[in-house]
DRENDREN-225112 format. One record per residue (C-alpha): residue number from 1; residue in one letter; x, y, z. Coordinates in steps of 0.001 Angstrom, whole numbers. Layout:
residues N
node resi:NUM&resn:A&xx:X&yy:Y&zz:Z
...
END
This chain:
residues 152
node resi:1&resn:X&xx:89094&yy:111596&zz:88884
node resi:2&resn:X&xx:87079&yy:109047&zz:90210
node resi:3&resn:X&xx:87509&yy:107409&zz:93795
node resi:4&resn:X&xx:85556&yy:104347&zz:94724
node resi:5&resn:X&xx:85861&yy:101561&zz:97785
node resi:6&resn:X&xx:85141&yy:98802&zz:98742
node resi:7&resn:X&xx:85295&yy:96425&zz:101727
node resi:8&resn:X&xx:88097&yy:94033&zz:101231
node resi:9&resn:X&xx:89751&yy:91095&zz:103639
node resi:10&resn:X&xx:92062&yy:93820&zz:104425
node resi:11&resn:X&xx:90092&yy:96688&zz:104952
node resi:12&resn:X&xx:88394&yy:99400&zz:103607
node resi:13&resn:X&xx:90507&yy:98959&zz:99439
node resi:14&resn:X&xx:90325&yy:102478&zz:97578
node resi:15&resn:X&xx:90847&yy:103105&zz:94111
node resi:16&resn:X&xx:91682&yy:105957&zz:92097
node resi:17&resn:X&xx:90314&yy:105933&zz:88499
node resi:18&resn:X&xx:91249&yy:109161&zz:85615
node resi:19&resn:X&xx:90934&yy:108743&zz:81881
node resi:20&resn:X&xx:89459&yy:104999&zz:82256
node resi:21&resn:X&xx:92969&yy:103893&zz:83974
node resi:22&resn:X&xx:93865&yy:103139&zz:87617
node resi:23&resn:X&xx:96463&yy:105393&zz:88900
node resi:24&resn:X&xx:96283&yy:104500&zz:92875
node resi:25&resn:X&xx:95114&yy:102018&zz:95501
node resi:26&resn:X&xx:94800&yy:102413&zz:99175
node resi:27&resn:X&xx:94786&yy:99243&zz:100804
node resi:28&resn:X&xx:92923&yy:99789&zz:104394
node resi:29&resn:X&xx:91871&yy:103026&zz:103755
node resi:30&resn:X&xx:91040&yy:105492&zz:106380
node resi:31&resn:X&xx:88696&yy:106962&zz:103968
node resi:32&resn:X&xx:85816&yy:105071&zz:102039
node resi:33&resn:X&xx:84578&yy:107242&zz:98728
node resi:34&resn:X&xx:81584&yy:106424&zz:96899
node resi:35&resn:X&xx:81519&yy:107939&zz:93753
node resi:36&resn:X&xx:79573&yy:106035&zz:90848
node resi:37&resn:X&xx:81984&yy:103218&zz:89770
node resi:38&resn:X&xx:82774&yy:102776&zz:86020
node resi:39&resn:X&xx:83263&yy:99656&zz:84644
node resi:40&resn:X&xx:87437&yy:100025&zz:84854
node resi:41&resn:X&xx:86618&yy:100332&zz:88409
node resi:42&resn:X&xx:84166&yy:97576&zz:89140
node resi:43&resn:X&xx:86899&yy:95195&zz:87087
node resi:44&resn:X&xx:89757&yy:95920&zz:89005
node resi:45&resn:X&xx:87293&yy:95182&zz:92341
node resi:46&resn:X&xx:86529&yy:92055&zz:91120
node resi:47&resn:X&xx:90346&yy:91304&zz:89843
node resi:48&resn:X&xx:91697&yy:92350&zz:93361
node resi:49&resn:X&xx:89119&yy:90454&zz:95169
node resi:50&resn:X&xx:89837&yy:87626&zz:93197
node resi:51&resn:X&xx:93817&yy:88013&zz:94311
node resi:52&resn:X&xx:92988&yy:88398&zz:97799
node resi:53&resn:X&xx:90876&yy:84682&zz:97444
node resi:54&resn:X&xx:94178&yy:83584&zz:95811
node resi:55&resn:X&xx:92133&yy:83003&zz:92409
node resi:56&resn:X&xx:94067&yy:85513&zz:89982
node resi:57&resn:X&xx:98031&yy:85904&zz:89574
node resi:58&resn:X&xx:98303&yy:89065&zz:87533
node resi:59&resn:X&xx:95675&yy:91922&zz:86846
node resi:60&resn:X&xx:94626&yy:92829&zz:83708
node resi:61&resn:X&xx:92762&yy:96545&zz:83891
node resi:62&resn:X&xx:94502&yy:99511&zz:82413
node resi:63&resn:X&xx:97007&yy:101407&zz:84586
node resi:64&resn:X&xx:99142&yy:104379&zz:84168
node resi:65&resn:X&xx:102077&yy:105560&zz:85477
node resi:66&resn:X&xx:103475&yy:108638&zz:86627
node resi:67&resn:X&xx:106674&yy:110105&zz:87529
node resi:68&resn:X&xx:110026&yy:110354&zz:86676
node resi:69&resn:X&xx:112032&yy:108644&zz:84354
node resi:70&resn:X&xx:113801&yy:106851&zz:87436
node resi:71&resn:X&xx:110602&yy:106044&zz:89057
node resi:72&resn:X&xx:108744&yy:104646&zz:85945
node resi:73&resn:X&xx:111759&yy:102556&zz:85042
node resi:74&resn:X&xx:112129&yy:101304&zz:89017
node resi:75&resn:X&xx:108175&yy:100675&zz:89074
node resi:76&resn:X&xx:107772&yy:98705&zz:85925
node resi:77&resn:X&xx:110479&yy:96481&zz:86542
node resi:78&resn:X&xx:108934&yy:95880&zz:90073
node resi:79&resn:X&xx:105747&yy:94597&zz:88247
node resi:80&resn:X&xx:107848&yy:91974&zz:86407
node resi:81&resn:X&xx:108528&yy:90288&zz:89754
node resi:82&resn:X&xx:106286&yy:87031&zz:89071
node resi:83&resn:X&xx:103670&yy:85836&zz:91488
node resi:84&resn:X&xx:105036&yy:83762&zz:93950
node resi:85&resn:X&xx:108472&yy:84771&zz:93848
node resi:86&resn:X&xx:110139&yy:87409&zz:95809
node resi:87&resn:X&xx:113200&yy:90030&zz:94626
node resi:88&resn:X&xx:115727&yy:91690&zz:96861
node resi:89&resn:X&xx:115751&yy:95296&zz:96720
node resi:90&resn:X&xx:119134&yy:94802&zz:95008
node resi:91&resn:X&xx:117853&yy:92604&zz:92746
node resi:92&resn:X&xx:115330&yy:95431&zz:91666
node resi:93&resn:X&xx:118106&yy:98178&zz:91691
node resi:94&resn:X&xx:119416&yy:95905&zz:88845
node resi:95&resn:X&xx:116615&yy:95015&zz:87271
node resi:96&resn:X&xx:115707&yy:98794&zz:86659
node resi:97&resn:X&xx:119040&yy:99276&zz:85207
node resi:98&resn:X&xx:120038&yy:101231&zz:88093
node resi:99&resn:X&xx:122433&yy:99088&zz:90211
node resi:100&resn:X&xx:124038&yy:101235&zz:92362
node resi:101&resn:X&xx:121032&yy:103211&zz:93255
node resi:102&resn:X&xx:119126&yy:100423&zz:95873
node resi:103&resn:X&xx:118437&yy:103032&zz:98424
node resi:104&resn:X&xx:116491&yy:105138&zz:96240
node resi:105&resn:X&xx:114861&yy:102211&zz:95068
node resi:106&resn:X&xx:113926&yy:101328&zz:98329
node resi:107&resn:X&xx:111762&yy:105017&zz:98628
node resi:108&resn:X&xx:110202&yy:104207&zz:94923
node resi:109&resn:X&xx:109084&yy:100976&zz:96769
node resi:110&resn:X&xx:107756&yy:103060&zz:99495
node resi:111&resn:X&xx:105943&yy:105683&zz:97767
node resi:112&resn:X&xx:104321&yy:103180&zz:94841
node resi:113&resn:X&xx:101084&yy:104546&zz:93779
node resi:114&resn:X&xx:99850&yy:100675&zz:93137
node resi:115&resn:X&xx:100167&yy:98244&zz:95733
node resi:116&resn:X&xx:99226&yy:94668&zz:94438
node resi:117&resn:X&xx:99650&yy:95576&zz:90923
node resi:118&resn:X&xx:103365&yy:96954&zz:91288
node resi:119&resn:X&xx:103969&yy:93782&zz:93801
node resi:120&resn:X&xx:106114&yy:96095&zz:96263
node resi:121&resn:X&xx:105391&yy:93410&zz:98691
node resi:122&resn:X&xx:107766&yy:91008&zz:96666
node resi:123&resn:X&xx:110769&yy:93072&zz:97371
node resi:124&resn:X&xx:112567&yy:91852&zz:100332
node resi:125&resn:X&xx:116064&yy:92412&zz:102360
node resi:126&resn:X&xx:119254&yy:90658&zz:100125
node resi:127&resn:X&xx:119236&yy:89278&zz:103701
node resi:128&resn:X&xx:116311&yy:87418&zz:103025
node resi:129&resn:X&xx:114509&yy:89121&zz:106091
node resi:130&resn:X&xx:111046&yy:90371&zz:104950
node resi:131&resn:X&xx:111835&yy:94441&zz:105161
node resi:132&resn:X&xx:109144&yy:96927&zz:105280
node resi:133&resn:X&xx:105993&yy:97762&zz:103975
node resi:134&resn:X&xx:103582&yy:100886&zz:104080
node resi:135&resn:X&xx:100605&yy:98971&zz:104818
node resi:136&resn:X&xx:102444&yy:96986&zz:107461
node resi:137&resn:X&xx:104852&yy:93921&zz:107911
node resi:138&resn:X&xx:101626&yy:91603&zz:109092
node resi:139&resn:X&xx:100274&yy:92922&zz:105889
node resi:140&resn:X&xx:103237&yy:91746&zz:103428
node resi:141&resn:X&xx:103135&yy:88550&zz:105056
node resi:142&resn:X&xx:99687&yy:88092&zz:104914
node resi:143&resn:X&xx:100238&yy:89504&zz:100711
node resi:144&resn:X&xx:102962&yy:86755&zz:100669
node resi:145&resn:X&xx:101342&yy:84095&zz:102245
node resi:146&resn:X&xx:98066&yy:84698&zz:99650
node resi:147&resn:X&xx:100874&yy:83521&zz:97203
node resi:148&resn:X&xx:102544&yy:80888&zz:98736
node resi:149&resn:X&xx:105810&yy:82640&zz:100342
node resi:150&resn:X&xx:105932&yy:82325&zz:103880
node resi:151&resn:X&xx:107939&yy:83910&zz:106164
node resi:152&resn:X&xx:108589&yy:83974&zz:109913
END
């Protein structure tokens, strides 16, 4: 597997590269790697720097997915949300074709392997209250804002 990072408006970005496809990001890494980036990794750079500048509204380099039937379903609904637009955690639940389940949705949010490309930070409260994020809520808003959504 290859690891490479780079320096990002939100920190040290880290990506995670096997068989040509990206299969995790760290945004604001506590760790930088520097192994010798292939050209799947210096595209995705330049794709998620080009998000971050609010220049790009869906990525294009290869990605895979791993995990259970549950979690592949929950995750590639998630990265139908459309730019711009935000989804309750309900809303996801449903979209997965798992309606009932919105809690464990809620932990497949959590534990998503690719922030920014599996928008995690478009899935809000149903109470329309901005909910939680790993990389922080200043981060989400800050994700949101880069897309228009504002929040309190």
């Amino acid at each position: 597997m290859k690891r490479y990072s780079f320096k990002s408006s939100f920190g040290v970005t880290t990506l995670f590269c096997k068989n040509n496809k990206i299969v995790k990001i760290l945004i604001d890494s506590d760790v930088a790697y520097h192994d010798e980036p292939n050209e799947v990794l210096l595209e995705t750079q330049k794709q998620i720097e080009e998000y971050f500048k609010g220049k790009r509204t869906e990525f294009t380099f290869p990605i895979e997915i791993d995990g259970t039937d549950f979690r592949k379903e929950v995750l590639l609904a998630m990265k139908k949300i459309p730019y711009g637009k935000t989804w309750s955690y309900s809303d996801l639940a449903i979209g997965s074709g798992h309606p009932k389940a919105v809690r464990a949705v809620g932990t497949v949010c959590k534990n998503n392997p690719l922030p920014l490309i599996i928008p995690c930070h478009r899935v809000i409260k149903k109470s329309g209250d901005i909910g939680y994020f790993n990389g922080g809520v200043e981060m989400k808003k800050s994700l949101l804002k880069t897309e228009k959504v504002f929040f309190d």
